[in-house]
C-alpha positions in Angstrom: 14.0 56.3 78.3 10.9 54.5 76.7 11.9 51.7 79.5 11.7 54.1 82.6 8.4 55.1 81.0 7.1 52.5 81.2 8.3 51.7 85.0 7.0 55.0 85.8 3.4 54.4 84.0 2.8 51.4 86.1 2.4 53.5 89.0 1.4 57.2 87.7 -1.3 55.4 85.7 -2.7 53.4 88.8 -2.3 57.3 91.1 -4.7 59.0 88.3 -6.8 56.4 87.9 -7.6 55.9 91.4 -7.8 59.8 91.8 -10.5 60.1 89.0 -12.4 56.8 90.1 -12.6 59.1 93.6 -13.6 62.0 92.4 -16.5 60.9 90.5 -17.4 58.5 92.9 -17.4 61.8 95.6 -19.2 63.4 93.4 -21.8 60.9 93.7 -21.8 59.4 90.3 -22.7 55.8 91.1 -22.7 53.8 87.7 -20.1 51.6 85.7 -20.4 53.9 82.9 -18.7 56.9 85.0 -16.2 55.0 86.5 -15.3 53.6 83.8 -14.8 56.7 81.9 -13.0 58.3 85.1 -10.4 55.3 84.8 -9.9 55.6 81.2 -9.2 59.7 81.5 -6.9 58.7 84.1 -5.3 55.9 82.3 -4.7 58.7 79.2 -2.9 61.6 81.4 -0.7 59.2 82.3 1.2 58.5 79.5 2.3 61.9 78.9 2.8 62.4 82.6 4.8 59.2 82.7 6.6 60.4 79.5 7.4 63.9 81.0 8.6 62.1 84.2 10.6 60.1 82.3 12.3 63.0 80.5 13.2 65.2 83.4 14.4 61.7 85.4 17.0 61.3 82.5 18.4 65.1 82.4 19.0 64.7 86.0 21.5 61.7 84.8 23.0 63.5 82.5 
C-alpha cells in the first residue's frame, strides 16, 4: 500500500498544490511568501489524501 501511496501522492500532491497556489493567487495575494505557504498546505493534505486514496484503492482489491 505504502507503494501506491506514493504513486498516488505524485499527482494528488501536484492537484492541491496547484489549487491552493490559485486560490491565493485569485485572491490577489501577490508575494513568494503566500505562495509559498499555499504550496506547502497543499503539499501537507496530500499525504493523508494520498494515504486515504491508497486505502480505499486496496479494499476494492480485496
Amino acid at each position: 500500500m505504502f507503494r501506491m501511496m506514493m504513486i498516488l501522492h505524485s499527482v494528488i500532491a501536484t492537484t492541491l498544490m496547484g489549487m491552493a497556489i490559485t486560490a491565493v493567487l485569485a485572491a490577489g495575494m501577490v508575494g513568494i511568501r503566500p505562495i509559498v505557504m499555499a504550496a506547502a498546505v497543499g503539499f501537507a493534505l496530500s499525504i493523508p489524501a494520498s494515504w486515504l486514496v491508497a486505502r480505499q484503492i486496496t479494499k476494492l482489491k480485496t
